[in-house]
N, C-alpha and C positions, 0 to 999 in steps of 0.2 A: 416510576416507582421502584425502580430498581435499586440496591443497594450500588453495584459496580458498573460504570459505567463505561465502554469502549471505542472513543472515538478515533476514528480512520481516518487519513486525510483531512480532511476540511469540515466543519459541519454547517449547517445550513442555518437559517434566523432562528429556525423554531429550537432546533435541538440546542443552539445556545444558551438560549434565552429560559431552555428547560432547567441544563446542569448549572447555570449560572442563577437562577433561583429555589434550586434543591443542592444547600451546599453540604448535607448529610450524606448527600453522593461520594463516593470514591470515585473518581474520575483519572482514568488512564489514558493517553495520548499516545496515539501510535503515527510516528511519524518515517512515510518514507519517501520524501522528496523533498527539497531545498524550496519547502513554500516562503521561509523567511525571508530570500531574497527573490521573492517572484512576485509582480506586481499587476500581475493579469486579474480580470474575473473569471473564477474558477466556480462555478456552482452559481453564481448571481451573487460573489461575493470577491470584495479585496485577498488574494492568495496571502498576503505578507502581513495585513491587517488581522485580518482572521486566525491568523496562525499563532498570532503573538495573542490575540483574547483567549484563543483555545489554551493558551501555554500558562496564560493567568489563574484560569482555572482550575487545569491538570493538579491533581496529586503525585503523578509518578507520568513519565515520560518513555516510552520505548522507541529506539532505533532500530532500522531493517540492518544498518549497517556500521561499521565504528566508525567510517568518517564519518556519518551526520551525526554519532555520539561526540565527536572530539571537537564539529564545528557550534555544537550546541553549547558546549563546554566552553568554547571562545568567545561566545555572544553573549557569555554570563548570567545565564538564566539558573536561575538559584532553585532549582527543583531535583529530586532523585533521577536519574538517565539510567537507563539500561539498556542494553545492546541485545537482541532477539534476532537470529541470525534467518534471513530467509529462508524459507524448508528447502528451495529445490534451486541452484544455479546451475540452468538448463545448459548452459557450455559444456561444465565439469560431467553436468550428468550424460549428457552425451557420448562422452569420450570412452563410456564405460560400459555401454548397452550395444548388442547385436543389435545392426538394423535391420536384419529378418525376423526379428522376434516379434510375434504376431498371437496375441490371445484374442481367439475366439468369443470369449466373455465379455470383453471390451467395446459396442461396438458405438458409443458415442462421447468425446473427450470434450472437455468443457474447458475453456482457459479464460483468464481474465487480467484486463489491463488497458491502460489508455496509450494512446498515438503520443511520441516525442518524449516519452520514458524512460527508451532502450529495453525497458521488458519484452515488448515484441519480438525485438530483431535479435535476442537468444533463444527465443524459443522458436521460430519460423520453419530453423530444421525438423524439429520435434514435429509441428503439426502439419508441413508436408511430407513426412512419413507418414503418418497417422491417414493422407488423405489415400497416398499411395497404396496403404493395406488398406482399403475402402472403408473406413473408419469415419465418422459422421464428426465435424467440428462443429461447436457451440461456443462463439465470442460474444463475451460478455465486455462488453467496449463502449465507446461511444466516437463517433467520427472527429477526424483532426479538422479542425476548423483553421 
């Protein structure tokens, strides 16, 4: 029942078959990984299949990044793209914090992300610090199959 609606990666039978029958929806696409050209089951679903229903959909389209804006732009998909910069590139952010800095307030860090993304393996340093100041991690993930 929502007016706007914001789908993340992939969505599932039901949430398709929702927005794809309530076309009073705004429906926003947020896309951050090359599902166009991926041909796996992702969720119990065609990664490349799905991606393109979801894109039929979509009113407006975001990018984590300007090349999946500029490869969307090649692939000719006739919808508004936007480019929405991720909040945090744990590299850059690193470069720029003491690693003794330690708040007491802090004492459980939550991160989230899937296996063969590359997300992990910038932030690894981040959350063996974090383990190092006895700081409690919480992955929100799911295993690499």
């Amino acid at each position: 029942d929502a007016d706007i609606v914001l789908v993340s990666q992939l969505a599932d039978d039901a949430l398709l078959e929702s927005i794809s029958k309530n076309t009073a929806q705004y429906v926003v696409y947020d896309v951050c990984d090359k599902y166009y050209e991926d041909e796996r089951i992702v969720g119990g679903v065609n990664a490349k299949s799905r991606f393109y229903e979801i894109v039929n959909r979509a009113n407006l389209i975001v990018t984590s990044t300007l090349q999946l804006k500029k490869d969307l732009y090649e692939l000719k998909i006739d919808k508004p793209i936007v480019h929405i910069q991720d909040g945090i590139d744990f590299v850059e952010f690193g470069k720029g914090i003491n690693p003794n800095y330690n708040s007491p307030k802090i004492n459980t860090i939550g991160w989230f992300g899937n296996p063969g993304r590359g997300n992990l393996d910038s932030a690894v340093w981040l959350l063996e610090n974090a383990l190092e100041l006895g700081k409690e991690i919480k992955l929100i993930t799911k295993r690499k199959l």
